[in-house]
N, CA, C and O atoms as CSV, one atom per row, in Angstrom:
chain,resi,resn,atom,element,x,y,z
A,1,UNK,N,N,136.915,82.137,119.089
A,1,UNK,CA,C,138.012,81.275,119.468
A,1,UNK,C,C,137.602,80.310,120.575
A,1,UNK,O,O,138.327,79.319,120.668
A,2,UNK,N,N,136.501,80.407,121.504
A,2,UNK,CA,C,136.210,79.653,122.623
A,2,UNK,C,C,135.220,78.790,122.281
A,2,UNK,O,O,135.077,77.743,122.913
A,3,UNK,N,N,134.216,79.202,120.983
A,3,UNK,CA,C,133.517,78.170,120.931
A,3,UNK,C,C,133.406,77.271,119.534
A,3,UNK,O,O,133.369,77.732,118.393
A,4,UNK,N,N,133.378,76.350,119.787
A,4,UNK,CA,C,133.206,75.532,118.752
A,4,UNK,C,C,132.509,76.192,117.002
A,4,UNK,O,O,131.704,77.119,116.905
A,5,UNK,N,N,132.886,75.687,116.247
A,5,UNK,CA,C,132.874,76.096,114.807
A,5,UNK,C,C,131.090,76.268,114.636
A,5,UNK,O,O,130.527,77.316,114.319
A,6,UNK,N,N,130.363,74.852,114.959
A,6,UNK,CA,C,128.666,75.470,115.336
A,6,UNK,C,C,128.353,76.628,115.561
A,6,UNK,O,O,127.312,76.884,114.955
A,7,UNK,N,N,128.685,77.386,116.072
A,7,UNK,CA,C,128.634,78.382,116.923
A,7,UNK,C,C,128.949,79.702,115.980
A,7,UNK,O,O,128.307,80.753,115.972
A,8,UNK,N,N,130.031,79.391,115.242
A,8,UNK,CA,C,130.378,81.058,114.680
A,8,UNK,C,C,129.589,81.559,113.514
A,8,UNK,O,O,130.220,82.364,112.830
A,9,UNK,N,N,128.427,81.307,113.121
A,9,UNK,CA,C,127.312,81.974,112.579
A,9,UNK,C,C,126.755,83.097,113.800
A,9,UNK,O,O,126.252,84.182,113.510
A,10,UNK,N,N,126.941,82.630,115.129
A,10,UNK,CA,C,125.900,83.198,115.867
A,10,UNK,C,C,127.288,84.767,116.024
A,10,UNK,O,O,126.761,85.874,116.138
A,11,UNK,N,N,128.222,84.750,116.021
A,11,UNK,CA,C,129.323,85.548,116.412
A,11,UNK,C,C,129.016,86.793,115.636
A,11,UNK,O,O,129.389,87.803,116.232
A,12,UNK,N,N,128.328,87.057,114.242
A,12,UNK,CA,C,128.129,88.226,113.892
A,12,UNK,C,C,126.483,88.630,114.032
A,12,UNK,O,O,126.095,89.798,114.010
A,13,UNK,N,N,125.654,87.542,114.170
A,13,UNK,CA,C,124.050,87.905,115.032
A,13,UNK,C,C,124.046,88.450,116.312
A,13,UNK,O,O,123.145,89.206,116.676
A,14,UNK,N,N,124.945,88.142,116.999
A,14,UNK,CA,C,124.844,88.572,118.516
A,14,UNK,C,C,125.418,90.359,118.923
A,14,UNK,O,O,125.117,90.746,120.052
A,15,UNK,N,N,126.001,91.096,118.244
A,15,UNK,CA,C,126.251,92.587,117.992
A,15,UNK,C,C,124.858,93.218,117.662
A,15,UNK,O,O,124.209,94.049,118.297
A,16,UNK,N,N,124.605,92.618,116.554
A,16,UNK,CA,C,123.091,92.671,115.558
A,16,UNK,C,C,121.957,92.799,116.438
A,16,UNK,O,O,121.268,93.802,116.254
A,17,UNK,N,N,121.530,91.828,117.561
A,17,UNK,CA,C,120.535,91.686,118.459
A,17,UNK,C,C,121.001,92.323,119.180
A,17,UNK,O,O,120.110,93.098,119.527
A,18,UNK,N,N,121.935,92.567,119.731
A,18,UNK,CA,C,122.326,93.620,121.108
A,18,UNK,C,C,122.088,94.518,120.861
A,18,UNK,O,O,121.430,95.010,121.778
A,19,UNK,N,N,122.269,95.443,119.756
A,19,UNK,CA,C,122.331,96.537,119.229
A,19,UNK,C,C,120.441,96.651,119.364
A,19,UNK,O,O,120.006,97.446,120.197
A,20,UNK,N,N,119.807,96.135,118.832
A,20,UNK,CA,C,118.573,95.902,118.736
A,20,UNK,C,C,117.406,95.984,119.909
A,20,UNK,O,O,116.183,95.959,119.770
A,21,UNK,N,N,118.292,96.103,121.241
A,21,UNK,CA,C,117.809,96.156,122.591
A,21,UNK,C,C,117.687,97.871,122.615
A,21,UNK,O,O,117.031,98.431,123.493
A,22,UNK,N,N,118.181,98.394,121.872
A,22,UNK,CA,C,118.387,99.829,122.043
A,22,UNK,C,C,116.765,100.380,122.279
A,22,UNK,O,O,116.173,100.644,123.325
A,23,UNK,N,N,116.246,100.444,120.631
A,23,UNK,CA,C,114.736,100.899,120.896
A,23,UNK,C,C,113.910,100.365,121.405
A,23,UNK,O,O,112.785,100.860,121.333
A,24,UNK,N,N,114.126,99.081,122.163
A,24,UNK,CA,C,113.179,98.495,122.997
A,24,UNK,C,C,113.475,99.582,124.626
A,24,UNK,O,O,112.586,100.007,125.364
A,25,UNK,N,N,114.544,99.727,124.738
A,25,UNK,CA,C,115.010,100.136,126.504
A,25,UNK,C,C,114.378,101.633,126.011
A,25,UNK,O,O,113.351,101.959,126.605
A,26,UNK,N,N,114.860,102.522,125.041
A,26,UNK,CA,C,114.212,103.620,125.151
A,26,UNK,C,C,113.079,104.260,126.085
A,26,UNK,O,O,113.153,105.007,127.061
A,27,UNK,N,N,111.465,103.382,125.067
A,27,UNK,CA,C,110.658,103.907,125.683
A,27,UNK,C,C,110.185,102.810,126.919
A,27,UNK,O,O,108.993,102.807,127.225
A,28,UNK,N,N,110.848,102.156,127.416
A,28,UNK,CA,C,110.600,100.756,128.558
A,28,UNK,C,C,110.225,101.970,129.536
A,28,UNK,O,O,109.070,101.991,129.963
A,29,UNK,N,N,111.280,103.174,129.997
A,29,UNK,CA,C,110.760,103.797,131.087
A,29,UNK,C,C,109.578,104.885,131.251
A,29,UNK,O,O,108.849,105.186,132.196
A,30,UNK,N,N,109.708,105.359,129.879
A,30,UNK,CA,C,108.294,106.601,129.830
A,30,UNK,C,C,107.275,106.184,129.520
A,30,UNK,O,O,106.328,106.918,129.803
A,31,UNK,N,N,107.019,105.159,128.974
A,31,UNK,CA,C,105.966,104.205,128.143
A,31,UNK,C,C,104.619,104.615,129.639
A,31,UNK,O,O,103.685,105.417,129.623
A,32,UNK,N,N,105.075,103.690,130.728
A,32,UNK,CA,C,104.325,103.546,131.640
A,32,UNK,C,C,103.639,104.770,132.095
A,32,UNK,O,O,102.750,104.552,132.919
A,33,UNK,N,N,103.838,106.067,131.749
A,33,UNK,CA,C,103.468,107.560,132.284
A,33,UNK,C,C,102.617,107.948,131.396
A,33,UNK,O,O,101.742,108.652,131.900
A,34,UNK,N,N,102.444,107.700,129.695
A,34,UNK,CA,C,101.093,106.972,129.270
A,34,UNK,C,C,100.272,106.840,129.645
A,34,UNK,O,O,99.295,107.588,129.689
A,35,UNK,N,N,100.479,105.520,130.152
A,35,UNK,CA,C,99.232,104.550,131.177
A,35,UNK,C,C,98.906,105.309,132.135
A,35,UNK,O,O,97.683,105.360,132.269
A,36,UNK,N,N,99.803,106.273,133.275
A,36,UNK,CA,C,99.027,106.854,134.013
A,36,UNK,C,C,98.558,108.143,133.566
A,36,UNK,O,O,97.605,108.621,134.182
A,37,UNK,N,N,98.888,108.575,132.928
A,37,UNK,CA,C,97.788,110.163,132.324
A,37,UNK,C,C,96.593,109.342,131.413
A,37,UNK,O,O,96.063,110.048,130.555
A,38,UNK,N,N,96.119,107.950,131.503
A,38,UNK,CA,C,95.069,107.505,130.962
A,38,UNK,C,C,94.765,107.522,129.685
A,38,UNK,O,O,93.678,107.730,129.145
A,39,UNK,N,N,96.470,107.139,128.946
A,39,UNK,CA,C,96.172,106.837,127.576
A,39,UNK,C,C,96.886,105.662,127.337
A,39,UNK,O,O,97.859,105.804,126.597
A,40,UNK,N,N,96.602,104.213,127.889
A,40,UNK,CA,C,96.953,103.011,127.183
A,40,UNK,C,C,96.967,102.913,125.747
A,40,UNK,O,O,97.542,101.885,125.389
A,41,UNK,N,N,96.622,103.480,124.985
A,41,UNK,CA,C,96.086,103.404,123.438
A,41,UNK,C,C,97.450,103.498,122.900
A,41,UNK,O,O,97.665,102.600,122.086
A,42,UNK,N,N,98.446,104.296,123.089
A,42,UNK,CA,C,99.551,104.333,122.367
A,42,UNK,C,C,100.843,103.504,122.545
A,42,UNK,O,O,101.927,103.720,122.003
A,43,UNK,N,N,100.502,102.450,123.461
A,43,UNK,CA,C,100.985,101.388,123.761
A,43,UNK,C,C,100.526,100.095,122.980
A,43,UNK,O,O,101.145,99.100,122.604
A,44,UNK,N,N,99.322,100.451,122.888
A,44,UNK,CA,C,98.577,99.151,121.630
A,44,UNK,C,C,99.024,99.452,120.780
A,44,UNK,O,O,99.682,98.517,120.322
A,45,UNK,N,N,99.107,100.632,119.978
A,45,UNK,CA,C,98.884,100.802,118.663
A,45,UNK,C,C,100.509,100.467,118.332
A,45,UNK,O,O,100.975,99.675,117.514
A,46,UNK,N,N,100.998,101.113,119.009
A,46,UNK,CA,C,102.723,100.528,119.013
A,46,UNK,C,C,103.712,98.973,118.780
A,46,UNK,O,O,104.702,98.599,118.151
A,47,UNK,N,N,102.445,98.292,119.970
A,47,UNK,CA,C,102.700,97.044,120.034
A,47,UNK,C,C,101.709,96.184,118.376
A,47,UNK,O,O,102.104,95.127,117.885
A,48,UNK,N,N,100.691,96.830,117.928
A,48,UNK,CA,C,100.161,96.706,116.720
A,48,UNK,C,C,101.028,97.037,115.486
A,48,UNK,O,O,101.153,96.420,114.428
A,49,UNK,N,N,101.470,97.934,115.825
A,49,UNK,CA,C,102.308,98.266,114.622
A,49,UNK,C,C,103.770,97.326,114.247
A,49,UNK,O,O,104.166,96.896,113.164
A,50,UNK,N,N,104.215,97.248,115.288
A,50,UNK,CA,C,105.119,96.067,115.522
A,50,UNK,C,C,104.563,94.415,115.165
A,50,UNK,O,O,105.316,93.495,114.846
A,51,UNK,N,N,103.683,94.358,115.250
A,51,UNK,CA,C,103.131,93.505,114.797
A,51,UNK,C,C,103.246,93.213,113.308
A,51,UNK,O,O,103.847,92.178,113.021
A,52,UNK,N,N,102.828,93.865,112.438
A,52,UNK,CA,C,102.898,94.493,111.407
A,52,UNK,C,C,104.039,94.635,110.649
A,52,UNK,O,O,104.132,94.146,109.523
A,53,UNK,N,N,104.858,95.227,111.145
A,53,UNK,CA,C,106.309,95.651,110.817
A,53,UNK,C,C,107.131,94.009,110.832
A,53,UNK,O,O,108.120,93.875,110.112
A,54,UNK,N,N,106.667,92.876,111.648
A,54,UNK,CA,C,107.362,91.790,111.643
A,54,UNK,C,C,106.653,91.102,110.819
A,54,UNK,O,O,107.147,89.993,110.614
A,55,UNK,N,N,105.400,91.368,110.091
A,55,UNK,CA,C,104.708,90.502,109.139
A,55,UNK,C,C,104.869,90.787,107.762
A,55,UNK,O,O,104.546,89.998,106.874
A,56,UNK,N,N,105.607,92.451,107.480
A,56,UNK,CA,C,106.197,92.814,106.281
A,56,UNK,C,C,107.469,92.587,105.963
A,56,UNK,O,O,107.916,92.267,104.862
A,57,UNK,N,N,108.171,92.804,107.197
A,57,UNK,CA,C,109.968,93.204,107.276
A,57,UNK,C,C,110.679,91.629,107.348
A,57,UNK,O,O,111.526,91.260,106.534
A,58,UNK,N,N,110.214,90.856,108.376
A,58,UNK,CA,C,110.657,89.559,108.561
A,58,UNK,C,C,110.938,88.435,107.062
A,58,UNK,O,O,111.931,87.801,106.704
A,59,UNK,N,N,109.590,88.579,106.489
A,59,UNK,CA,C,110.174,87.495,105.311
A,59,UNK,C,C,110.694,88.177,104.006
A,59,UNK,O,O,111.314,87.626,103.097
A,60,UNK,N,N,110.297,89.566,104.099
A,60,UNK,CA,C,110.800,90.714,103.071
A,60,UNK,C,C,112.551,90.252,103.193
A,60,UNK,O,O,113.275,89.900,102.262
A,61,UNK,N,N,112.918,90.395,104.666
A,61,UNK,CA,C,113.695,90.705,104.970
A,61,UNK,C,C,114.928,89.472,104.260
A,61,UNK,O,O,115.894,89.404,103.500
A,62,UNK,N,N,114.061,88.649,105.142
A,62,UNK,CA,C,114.946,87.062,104.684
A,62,UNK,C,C,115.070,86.635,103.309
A,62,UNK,O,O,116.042,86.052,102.830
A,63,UNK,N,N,113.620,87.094,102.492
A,63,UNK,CA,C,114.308,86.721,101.276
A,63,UNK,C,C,115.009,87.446,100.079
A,63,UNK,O,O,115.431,87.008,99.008
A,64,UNK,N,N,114.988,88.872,100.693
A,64,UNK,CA,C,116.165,89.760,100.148
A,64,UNK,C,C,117.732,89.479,100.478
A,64,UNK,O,O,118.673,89.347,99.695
A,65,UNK,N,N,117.704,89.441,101.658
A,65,UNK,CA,C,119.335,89.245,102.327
A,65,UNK,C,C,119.407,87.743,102.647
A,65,UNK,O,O,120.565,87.323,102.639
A,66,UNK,N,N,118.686,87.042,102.860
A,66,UNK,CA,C,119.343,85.604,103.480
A,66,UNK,C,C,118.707,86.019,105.164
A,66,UNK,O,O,117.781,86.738,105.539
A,67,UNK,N,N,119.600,85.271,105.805
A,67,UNK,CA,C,119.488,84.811,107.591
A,67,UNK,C,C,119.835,86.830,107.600
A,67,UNK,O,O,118.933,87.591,107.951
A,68,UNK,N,N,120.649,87.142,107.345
A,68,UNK,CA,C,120.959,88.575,107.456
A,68,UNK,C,C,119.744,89.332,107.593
A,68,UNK,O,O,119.631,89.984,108.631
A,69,UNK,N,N,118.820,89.374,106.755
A,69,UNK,CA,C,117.745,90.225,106.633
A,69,UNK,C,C,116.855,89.943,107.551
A,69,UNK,O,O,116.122,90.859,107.925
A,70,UNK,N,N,116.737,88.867,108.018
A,70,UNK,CA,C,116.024,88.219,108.782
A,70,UNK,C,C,116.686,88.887,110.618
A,70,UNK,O,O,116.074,89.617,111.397
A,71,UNK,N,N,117.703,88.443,110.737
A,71,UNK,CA,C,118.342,89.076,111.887
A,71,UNK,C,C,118.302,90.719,112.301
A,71,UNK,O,O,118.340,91.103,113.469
A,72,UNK,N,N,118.209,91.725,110.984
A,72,UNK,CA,C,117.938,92.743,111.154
A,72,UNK,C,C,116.734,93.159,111.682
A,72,UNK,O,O,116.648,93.856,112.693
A,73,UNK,N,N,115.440,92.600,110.781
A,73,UNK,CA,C,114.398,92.588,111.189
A,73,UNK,C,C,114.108,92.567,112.243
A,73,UNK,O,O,113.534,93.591,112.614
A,74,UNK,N,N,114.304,91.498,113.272
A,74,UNK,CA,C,114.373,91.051,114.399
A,74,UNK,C,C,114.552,92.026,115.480
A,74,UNK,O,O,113.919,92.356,116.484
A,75,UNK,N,N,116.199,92.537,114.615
A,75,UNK,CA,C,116.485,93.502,115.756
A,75,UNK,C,C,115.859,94.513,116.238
A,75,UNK,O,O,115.553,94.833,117.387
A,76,UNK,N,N,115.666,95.088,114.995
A,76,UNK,CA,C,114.739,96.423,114.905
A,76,UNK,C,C,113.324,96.653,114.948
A,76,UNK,O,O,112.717,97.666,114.599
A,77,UNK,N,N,112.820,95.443,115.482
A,77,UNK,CA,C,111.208,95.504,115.042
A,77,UNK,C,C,110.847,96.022,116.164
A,77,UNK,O,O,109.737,95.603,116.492
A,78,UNK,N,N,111.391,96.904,117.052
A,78,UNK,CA,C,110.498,97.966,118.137
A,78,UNK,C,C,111.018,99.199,117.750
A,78,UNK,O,O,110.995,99.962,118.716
A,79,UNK,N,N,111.389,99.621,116.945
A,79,UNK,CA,C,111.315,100.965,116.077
A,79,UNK,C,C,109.827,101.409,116.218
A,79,UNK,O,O,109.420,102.401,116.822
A,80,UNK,N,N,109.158,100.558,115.601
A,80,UNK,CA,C,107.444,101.632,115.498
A,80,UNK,C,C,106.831,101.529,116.636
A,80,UNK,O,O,105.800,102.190,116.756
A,81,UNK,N,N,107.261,100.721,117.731
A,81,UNK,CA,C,106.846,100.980,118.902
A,81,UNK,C,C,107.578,102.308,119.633
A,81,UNK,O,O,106.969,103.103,120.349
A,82,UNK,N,N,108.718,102.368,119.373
A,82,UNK,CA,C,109.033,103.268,119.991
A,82,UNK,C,C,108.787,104.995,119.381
A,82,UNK,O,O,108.995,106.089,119.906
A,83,UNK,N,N,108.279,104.601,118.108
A,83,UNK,CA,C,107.943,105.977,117.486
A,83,UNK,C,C,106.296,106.280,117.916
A,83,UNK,O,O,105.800,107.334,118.312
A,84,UNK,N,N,105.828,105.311,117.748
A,84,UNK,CA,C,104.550,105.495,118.471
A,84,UNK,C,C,104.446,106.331,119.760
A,84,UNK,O,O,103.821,107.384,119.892
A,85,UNK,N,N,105.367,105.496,120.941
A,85,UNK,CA,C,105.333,105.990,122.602
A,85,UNK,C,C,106.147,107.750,122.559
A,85,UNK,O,O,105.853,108.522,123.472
A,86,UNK,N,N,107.052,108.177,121.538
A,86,UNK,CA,C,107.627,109.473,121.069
A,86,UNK,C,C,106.589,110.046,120.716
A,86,UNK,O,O,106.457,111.207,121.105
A,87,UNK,N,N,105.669,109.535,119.997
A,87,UNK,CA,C,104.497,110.825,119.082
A,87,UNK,C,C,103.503,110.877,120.619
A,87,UNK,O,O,103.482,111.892,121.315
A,88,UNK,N,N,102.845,109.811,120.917
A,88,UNK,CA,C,102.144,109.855,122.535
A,88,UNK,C,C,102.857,110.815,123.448
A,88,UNK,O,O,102.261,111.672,124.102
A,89,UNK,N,N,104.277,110.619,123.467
A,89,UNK,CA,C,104.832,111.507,124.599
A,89,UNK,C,C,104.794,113.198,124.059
A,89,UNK,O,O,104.599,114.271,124.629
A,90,UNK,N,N,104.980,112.933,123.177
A,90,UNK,CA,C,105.334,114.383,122.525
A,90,UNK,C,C,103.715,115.293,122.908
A,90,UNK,O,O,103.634,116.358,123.520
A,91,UNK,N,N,102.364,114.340,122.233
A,91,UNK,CA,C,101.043,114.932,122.160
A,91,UNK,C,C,100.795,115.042,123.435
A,91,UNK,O,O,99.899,115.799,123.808
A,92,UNK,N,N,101.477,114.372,124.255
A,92,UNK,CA,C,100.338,114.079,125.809
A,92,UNK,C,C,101.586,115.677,126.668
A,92,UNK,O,O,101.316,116.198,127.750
A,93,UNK,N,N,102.630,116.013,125.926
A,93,UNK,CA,C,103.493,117.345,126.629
A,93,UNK,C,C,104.873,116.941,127.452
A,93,UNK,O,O,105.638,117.657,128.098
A,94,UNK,N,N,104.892,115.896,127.253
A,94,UNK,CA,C,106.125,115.382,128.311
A,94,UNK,C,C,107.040,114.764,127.244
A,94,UNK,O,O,107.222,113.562,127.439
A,95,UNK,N,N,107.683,115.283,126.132
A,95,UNK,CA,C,108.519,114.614,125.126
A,95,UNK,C,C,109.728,113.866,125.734
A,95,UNK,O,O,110.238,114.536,126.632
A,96,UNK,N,N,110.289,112.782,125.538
A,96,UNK,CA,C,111.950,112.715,125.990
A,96,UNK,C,C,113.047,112.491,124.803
A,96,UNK,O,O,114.229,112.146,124.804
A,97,UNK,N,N,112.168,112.825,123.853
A,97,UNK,CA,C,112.576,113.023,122.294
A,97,UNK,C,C,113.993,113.383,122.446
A,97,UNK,O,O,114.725,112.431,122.174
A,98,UNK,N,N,114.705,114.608,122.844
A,98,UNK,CA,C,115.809,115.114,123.261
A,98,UNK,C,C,116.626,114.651,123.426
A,98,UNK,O,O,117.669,114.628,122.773
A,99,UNK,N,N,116.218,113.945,124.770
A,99,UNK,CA,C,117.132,113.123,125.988
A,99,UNK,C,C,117.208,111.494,124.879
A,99,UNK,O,O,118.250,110.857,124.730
A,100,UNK,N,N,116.204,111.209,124.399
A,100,UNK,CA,C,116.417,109.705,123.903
A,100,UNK,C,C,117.760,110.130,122.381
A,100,UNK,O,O,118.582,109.304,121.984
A,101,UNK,N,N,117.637,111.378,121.886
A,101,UNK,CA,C,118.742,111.700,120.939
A,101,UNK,C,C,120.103,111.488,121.250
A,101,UNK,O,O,121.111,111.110,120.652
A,102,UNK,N,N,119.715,111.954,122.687
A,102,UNK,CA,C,121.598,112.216,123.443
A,102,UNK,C,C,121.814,110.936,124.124
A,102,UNK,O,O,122.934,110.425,124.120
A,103,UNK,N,N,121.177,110.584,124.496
A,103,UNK,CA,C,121.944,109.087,124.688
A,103,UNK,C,C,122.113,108.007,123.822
A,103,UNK,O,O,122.898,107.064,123.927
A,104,UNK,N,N,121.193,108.276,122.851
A,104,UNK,CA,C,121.677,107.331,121.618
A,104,UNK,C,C,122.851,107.634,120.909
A,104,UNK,O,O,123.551,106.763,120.392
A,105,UNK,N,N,123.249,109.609,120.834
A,105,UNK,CA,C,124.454,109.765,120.314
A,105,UNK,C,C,125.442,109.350,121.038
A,105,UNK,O,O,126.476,108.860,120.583
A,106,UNK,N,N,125.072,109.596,122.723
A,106,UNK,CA,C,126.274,109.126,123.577
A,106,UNK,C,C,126.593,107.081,123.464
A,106,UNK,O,O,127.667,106.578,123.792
A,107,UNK,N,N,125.630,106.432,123.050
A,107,UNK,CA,C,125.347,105.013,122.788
A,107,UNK,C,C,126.624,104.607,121.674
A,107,UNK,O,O,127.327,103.598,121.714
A,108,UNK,N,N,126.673,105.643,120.758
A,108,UNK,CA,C,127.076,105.406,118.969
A,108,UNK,C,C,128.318,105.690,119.449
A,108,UNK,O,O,129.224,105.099,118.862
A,109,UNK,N,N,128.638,106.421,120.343
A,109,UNK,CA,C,130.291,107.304,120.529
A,109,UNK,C,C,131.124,105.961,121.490
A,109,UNK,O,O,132.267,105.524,121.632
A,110,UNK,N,N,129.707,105.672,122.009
A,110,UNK,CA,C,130.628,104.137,123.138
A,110,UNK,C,C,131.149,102.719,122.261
A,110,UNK,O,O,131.956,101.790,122.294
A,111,UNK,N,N,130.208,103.225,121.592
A,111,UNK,CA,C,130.154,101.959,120.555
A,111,UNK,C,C,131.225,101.733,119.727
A,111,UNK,O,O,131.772,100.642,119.568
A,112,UNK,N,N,131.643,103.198,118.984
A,112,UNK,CA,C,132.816,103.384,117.761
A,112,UNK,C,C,133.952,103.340,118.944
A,112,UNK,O,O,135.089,102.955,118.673
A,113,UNK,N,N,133.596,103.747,120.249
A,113,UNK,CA,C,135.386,103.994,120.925
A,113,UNK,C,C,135.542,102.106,120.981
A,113,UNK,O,O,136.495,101.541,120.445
A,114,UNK,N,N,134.815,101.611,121.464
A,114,UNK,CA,C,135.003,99.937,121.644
A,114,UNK,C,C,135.290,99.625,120.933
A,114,UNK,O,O,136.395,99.149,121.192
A,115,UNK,N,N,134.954,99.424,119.426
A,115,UNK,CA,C,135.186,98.942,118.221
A,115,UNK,C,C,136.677,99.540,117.476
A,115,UNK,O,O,137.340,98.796,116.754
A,116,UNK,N,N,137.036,100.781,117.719
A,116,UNK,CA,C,138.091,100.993,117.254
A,116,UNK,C,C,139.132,100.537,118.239
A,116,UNK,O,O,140.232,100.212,117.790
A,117,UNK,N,N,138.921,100.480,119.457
A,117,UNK,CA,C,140.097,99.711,120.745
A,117,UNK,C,C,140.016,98.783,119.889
A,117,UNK,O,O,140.933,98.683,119.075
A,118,UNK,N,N,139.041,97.975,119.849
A,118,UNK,CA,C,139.099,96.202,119.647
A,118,UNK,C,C,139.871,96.084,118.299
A,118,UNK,O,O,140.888,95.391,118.277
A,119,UNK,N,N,139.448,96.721,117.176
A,119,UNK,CA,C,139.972,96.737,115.682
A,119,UNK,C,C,141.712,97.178,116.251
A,119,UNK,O,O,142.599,96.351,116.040
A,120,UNK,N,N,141.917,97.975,116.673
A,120,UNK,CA,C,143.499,98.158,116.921
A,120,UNK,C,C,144.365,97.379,117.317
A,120,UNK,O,O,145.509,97.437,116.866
A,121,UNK,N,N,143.913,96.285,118.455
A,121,UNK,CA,C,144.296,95.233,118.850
A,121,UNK,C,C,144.576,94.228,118.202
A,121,UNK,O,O,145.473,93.422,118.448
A,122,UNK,N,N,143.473,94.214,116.930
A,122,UNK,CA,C,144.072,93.309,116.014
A,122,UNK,C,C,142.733,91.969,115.938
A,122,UNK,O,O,142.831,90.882,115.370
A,123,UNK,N,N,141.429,92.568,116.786
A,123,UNK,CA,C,140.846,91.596,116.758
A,123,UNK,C,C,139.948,91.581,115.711
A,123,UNK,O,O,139.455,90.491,115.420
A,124,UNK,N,N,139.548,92.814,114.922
A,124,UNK,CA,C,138.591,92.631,114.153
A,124,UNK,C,C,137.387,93.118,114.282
A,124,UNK,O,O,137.207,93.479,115.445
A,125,UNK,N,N,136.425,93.299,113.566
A,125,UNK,CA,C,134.978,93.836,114.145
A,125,UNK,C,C,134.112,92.211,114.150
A,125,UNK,O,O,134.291,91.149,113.552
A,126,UNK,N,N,133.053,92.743,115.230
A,126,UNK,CA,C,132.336,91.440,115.359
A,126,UNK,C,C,131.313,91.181,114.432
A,126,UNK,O,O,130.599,90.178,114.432
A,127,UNK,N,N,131.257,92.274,113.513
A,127,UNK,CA,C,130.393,91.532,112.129
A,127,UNK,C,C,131.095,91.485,110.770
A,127,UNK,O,O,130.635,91.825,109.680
A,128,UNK,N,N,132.701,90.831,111.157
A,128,UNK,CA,C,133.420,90.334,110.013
A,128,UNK,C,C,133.017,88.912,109.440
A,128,UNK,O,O,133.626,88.317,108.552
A,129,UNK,N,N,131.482,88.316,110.339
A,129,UNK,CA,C,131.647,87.396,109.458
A,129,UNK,C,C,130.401,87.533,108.414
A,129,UNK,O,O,129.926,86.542,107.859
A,130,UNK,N,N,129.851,89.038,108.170
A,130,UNK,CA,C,128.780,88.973,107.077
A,130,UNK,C,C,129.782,90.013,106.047
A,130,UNK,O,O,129.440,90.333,104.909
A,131,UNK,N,N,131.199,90.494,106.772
A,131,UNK,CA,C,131.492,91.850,105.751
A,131,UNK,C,C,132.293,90.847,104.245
A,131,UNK,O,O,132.673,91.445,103.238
């Protein structure tokens, strides 16, 4: 409603990419404890794999779904980084495998309570404009 008609493509991408910050913040804080028990390697291979994952998923993506597939991609393309820095944490004895479960469930529970306030109100979900 505030911004101009240009604009409301970006209104159901912007949930999409937010959402997408998730598996990047995960391993942002344990990643570095890696590096100091003297295994940088699972930080490359992560950031390699991601690499990868945007050279299959990205145009896979786009020309299955449109801009949609493409936006997913996007979002999610630190998934194999973050499964990488999980298998490193797990081998090197310091897992946060657990803890990254429960706050992602606690993430999903914040998420559905917002979305059902907002839907009650009458506003709608913010990716009514791909449903």
């Amino acid at each position: 409603m505030l911004y101009d008609r240009r604009y409301h493509q970006a209104a159901w991408m912007l949930p999409i990419l937010a959402l997408g910050n998730w598996p990047r913040m995960l391993p942002m804080t344990i990643s570095p404890a890696l590096i100091a028990v003297g295994h940088p390697l699972y930080g490359a291979v992560g950031n390699c794999l991601k690499f990868i994952y945007m050279l299959i998923f990205l145009p896979l993506g786009f020309t299955t779904l449109g801009p949609l597939g493409a936006i997913l991609a996007i979002a999610f393309n630190d998934i194999p980084f973050y499964l990488v820095i999980a298998y490193g944490q797990w081998k090197e004895g310091f897992s946060s495998f657990k803890q990254d479960l429960q706050t992602t469930a606690f993430l999903i529970l914040c998420i559905a309570l917002v979305l059902t306030v907002r839907y009650q109100m009458g506003f709608g979900l913010p990716i009514d404009g791909i449903l």
